[in-house]
N, C-alpha and C positions, 0 to 999 in steps of 0.2 A: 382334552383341551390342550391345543399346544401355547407354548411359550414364546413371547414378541421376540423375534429374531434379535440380538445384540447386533445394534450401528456400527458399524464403521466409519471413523472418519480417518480420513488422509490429510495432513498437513504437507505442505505445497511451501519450501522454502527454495526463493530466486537467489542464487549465490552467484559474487562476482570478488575473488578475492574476501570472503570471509575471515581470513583468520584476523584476530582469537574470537571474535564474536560467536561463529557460529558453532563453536561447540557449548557456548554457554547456552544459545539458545536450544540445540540440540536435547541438552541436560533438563531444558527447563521443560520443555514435552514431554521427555522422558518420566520425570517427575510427575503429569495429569496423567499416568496410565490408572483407571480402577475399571470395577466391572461394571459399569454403565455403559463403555463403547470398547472398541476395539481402536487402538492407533496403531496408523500407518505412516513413516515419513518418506516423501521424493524428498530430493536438494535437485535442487536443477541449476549444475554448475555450469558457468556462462563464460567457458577461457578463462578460467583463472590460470594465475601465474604465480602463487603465492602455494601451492601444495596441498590447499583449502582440502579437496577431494580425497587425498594420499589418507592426509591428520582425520578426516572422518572416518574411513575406511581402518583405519587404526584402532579407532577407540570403538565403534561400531559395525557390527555385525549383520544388524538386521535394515540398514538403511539403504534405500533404494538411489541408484545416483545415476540423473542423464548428463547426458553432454552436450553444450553449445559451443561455436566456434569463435563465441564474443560480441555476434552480430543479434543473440534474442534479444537482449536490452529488460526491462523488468517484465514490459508487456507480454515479450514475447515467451520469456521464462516461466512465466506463470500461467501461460495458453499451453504450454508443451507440459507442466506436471499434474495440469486440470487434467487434459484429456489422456494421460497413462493414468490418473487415479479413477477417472471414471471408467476407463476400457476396463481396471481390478474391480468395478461395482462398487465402486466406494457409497458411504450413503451422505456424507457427509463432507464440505471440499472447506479444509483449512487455513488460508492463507496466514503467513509473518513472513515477515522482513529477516532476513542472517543476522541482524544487529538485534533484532528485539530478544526478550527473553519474559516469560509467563509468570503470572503471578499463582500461586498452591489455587487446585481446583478450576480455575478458569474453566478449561472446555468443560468439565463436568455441568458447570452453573451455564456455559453456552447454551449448551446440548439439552439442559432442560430447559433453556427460557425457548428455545426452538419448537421443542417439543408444543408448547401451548399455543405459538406464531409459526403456523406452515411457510406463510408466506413474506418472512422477515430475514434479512440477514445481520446477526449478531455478531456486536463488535464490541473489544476491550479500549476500555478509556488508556491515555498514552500519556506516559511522563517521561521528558528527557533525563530529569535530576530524579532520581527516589527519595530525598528531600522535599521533591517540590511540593505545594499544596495544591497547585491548579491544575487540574484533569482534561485533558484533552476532548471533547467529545464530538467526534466530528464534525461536520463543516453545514452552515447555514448557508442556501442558496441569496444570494442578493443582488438582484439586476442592476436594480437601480443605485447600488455603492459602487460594486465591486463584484467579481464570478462566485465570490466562496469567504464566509467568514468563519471562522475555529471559533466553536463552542465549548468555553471553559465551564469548569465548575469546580468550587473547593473541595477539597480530598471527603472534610465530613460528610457536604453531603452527597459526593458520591459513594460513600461505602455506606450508606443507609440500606436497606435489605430489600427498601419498596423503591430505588431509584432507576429510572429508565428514562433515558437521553434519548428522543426522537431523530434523527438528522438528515439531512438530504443528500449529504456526499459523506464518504470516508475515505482514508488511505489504504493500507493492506498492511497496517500495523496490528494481526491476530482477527481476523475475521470468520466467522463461522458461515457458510451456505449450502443449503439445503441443496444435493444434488438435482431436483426437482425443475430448478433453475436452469441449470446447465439441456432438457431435455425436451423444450419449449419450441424447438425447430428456429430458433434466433439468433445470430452471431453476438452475444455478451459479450465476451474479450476481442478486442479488435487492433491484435498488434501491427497490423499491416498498415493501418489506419494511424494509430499513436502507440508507436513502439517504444519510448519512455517516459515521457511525462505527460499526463492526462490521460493514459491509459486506465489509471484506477477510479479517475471520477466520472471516464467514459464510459466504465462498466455500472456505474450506478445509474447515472442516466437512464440506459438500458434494458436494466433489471429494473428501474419503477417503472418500464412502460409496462412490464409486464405483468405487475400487480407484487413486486416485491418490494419493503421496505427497508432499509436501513437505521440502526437502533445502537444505543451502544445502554449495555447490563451492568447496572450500577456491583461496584467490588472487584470487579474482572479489571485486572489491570496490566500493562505490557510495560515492561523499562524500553525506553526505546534508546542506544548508544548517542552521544551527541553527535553533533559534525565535525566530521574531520576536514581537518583546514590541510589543502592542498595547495599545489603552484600553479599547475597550468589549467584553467577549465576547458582546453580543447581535449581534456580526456579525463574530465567531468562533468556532475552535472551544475547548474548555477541555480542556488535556489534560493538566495536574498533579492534579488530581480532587478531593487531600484539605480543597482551601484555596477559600473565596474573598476575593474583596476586602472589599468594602463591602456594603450592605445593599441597595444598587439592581442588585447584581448578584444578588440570591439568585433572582427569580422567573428569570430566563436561564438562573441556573446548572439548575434543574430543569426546566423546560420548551424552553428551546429545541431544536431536534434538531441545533445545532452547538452543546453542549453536549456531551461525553465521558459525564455523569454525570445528563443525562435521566432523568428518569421512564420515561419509553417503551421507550428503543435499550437500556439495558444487561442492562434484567429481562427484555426480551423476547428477546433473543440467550438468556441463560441460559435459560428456556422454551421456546424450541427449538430448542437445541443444544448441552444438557447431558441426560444419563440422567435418564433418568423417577427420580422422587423428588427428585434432587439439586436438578432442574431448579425446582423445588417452593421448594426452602430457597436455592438462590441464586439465585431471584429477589428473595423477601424480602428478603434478605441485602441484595441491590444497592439496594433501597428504602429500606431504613434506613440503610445508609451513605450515603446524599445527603441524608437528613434528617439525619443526625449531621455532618456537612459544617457546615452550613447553621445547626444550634442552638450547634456551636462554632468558628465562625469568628473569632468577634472573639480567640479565645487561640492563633491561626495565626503561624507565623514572618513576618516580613515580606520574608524570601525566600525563602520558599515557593511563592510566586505566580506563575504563566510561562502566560501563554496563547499559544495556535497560531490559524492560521486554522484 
């Protein structure tokens, strides 16, 4: 009688200028190793200019590091360390963010709640503060409001033992998928398509066509770092949407594609990945609300304002 071969999974970290985040989060992988699976980490550094690569290479040994020229952006970083983790057979593909960091066990409790859901991709609930009470648990689809609404829940009852969070989107804050997924003959990751924002809910779309669900395993939890408040957003991302600054940001805020509220990334996600018709009125929809952004900015809170990379 032989013995179930031990999983692999590979963790798939998109770096762009990491430091200090991403040795914590490094540490914090480092920490789910037992003998349930085997871990493997890419970093798939994206032009850093900060040494990000050097200080990994320092402390670690066993970490696998590709190279970008600056231009994969999340989508694409995370299309380039999926497929060297699946060229090594991986069994198992697991996305975080350089900023997040793992709660003791998580992939262990992934990896089993996987085990009983072939067809699920399992995802840790997300807190900016470790303070906070409210649990992130990914995003409810809503046509008729709005593309995406963030499903909270209080801390107690998400560390209940029996709790699981349905969802219809999530981000790539610690996600667990079954390579299974990746081998379906479909393009899931589509950075050509949306190479940084709605890249990750594009991939969900996607993967429910093809019979995968998205869940987030109550107790599994990721610190996620907060926003870092920057100067320019033509060389980040904009992820408050309703506000801009000043008037030298308006052509960034519509054109750039690190931009959240683009002309291009938000109409076109809703045109192909909303129901025929809908897909129709929230594009417009998304059109006009970055011109109405944009004609009333100057009556904006002046804390309103928070940009991301």
């Amino acid at each position: 009688m032989t013995s179930e071969k031990t999983p692999t999974i590979t963790a798939v970290i998109p770096m762009h200028n990491g430091l200090p985040h991403i040795i914590a989060c490094i540490n914090s992988l480092k920490l789910q190793e037992c003998d349930d699976f085997n871990l493997r980490i890419i970093v798939v550094d994206d032009g850093s200019t900060d040494n990000s690569a050097g200080e990994i290479g320092k402390k670690f040994n066993d970490i696998q590091i590709l190279s970008g020229d600056g231009n994969l952006w999340w989508t694409g970083a995370i299309a380039v360390g999926t497929r060297k983790a699946l060229d090594d057979d991986a069994d198992y593909i697991f996305w975080i963010n350089e900023d997040d960091t793992l709660s003791d066990g998580a992939l262990q409790n992934l990896l089993q709640s996987l085990r009983k859901n072939k067809k699920g991709i399992a995802g840790c609930g997300v807190v900016f503060d470790s303070n906070s009470d409210r649990i992130v648990c990914g995003y409810s689809l809503r046509y008729f409001k709005w593309y995406s609404q963030a499903l909270y829940y209080p801390r107690s009852h998400f560390l209940s033992p029996t709790f699981v969070s349905n969802c219809d989107l999530n981000g790539g804050h610690g996600i667990l998928i079954p390579q299974t997924l990746f081998t379906q003959g479909k393009a899931v990751i589509r950075p050509a398509i949306f190479p940084h924002y709605f890249g990750d809910f594009d991939f969900y779309v996607q993967a429910r066509k093809l019979g995968y669900k998205p869940y987030i395993v109550g107790g599994v939890l990721v610190l996620s770092a907060p926003p870092r408040a920057v100067v320019s957003p033509a060389s980040v991302g904009l992820l408050t949407g309703r506000r801009i600054q000043s008037r030298k940001h308006i052509l960034p805020y519509l054109f750039s594609r690190k931009s959240q509220h683009n002309l291009r990334d938000r109409p076109l996600f809703a045109l192909l990945d909303f129901p025929p018709g809908l897909n129709l009125i929230w594009a417009l929809l998304f059109v006009m609300a970055s011109f109405y952004c944009v004609v009333f900015f100057p009556f904006r809170k002046k804390d309103d304002i928070q940009y991301l990379r």
